[in-house]
Residue frames as a rotation matrix with the C-alpha (Angstrom) as fourth column:
UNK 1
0.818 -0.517 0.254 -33.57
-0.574 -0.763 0.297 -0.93
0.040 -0.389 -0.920 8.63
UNK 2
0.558 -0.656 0.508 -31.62
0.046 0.636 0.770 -4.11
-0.828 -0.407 0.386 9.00
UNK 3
0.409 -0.568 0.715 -30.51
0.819 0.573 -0.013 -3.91
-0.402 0.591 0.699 5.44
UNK 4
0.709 -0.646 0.283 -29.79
-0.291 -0.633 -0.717 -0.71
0.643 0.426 -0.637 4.72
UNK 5
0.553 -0.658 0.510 -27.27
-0.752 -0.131 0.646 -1.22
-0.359 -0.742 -0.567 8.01
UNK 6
0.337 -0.828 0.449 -25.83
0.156 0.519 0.840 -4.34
-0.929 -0.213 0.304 6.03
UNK 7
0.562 -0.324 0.761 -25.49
0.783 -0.088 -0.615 -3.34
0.266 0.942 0.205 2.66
UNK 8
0.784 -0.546 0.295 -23.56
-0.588 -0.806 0.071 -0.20
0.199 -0.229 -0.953 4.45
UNK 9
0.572 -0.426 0.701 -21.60
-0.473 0.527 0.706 -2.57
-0.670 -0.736 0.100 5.89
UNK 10
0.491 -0.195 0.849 -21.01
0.539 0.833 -0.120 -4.54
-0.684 0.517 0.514 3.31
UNK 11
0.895 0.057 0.442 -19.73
0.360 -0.678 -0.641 -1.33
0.263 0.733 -0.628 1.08
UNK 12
0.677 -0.600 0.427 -17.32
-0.673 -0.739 0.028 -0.19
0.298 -0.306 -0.904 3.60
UNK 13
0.527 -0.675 0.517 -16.02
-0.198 0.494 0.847 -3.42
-0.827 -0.548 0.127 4.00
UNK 14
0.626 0.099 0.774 -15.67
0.575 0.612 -0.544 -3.59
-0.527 0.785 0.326 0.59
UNK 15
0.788 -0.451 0.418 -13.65
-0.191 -0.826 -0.530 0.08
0.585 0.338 -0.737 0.01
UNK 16
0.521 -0.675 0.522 -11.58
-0.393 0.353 0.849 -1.43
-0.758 -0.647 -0.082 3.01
UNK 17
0.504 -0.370 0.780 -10.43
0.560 0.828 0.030 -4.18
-0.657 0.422 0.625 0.56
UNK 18
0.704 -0.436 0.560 -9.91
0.551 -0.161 -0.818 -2.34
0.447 0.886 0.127 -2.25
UNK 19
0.660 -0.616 0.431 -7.68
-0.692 -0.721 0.029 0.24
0.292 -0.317 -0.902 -0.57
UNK 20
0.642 -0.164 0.749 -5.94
-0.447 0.713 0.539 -2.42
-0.623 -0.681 0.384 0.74
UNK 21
0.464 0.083 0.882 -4.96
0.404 0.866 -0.294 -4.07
-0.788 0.493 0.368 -2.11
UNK 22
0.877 -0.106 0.468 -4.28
0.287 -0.665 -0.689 -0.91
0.384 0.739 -0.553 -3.95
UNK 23
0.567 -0.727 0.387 -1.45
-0.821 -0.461 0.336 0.24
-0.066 -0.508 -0.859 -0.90
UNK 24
0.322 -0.562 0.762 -0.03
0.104 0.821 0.562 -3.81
-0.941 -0.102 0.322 -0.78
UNK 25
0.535 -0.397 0.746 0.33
0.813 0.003 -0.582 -3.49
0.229 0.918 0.325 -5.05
UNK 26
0.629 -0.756 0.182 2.45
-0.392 -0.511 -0.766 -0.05
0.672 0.410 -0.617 -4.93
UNK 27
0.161 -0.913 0.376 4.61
-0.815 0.092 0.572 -1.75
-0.557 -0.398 -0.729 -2.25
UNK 28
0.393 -0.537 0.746 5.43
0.422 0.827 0.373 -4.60
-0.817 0.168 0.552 -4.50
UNK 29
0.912 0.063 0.405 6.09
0.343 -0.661 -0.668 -1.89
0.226 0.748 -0.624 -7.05
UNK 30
0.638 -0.724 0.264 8.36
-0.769 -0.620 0.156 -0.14
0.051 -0.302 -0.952 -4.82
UNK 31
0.316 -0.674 0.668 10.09
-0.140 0.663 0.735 -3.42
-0.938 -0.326 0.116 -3.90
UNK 32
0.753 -0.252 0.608 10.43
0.657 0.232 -0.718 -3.88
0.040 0.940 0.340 -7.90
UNK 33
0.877 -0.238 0.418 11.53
0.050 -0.819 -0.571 -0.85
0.478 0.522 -0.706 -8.43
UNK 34
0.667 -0.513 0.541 14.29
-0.709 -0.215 0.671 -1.01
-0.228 -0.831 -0.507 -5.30
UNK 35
0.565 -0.033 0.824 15.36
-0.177 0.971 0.160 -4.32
-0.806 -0.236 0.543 -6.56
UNK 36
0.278 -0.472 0.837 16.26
0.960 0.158 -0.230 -3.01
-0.024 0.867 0.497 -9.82
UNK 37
-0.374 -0.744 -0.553 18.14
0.688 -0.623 0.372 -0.24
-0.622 -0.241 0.745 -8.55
UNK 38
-0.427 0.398 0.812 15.43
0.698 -0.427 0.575 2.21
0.576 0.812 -0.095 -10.46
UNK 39
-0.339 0.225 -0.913 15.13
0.939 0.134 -0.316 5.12
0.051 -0.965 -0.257 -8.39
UNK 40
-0.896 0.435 -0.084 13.30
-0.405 -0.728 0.553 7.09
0.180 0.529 0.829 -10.55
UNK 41
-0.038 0.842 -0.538 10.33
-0.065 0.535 0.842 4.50
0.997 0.067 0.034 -10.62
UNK 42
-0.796 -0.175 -0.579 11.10
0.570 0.102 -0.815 4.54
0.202 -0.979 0.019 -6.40
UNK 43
-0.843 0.095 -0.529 10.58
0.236 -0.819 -0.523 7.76
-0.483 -0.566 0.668 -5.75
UNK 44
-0.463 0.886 0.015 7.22
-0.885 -0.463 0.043 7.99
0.045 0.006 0.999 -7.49
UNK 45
-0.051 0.523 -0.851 5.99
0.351 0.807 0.475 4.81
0.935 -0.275 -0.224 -6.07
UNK 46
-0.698 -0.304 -0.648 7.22
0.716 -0.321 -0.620 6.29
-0.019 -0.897 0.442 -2.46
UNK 47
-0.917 0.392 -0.074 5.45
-0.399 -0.902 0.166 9.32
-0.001 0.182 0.983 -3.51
UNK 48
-0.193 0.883 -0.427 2.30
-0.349 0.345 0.872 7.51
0.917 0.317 0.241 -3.38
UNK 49
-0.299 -0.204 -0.932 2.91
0.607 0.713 -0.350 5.83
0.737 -0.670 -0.089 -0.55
UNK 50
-0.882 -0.471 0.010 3.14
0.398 -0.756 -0.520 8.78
0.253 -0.455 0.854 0.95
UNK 51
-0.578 0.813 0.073 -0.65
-0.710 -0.545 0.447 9.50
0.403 0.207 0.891 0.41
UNK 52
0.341 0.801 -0.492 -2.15
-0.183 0.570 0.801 6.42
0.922 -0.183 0.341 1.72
UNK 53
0.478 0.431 0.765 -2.84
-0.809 -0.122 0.575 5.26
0.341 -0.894 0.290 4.97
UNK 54
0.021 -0.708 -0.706 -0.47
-0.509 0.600 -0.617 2.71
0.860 0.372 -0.348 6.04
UNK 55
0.832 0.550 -0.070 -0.44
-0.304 0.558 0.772 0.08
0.463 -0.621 0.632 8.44
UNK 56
0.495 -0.774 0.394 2.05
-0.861 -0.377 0.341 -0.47
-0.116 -0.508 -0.853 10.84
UNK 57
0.493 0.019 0.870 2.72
0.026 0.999 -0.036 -3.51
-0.870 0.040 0.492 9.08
UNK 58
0.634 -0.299 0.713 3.39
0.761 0.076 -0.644 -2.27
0.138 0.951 0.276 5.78
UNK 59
0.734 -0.548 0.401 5.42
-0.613 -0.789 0.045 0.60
0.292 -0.279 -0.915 7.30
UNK 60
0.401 -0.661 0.634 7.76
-0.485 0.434 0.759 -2.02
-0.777 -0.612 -0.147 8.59
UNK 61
0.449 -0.006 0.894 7.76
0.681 0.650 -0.338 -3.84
-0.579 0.760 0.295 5.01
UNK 62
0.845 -0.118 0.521 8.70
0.454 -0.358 -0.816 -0.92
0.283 0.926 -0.249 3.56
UNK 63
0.323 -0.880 0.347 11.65
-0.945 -0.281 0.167 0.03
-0.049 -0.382 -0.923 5.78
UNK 64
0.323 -0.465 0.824 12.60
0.292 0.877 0.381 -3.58
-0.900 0.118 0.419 5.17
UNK 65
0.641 -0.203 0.740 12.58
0.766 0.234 -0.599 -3.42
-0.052 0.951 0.306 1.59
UNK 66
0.961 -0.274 -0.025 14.58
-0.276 -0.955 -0.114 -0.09
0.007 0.116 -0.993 1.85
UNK 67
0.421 -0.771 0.477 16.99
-0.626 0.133 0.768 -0.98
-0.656 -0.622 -0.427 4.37
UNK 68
0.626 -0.038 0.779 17.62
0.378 0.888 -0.261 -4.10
-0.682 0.458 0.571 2.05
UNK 69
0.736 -0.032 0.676 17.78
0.677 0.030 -0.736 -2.58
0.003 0.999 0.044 -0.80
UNK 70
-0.054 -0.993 -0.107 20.83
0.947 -0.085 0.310 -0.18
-0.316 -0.085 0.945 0.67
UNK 71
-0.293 -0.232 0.928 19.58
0.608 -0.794 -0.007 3.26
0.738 0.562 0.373 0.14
């Protein structure tokens, strides 16, 4: 019983990561994209954003990178 209870573990910590990783890459996207004043390639990076679950960490990164960027 002990292992099925880590290998669960170990699965969901693992889908943790990836998701992670997947929501930190489109914000360095968006920040590309903001940086080079491409706000076609924004708004469907944003548009993603939109769908994932965001930490109140990267919610602050990404009103940075807005605000920055001046739009």
């Amino acid at each position: 019983m002990k292992k099925i209870i880590y290998v669960v573990v170990a699965l969901f910590s693992f889908a943790m990561v990836a998701c992670t990783s997947s929501t930190d890459s489109l914000i360095k996207q968006y920040e590309k994209a903001c940086k080079e004043k491409d706000r076609v390639k924004m708004l469907k990076v944003a548009e993603e954003l939109e769908k994932a679950e965001l930490t109140s960490e990267q919610q602050e990164r990404i009103l940075k990178i807005t605000s920055d960027a001046g739009f």
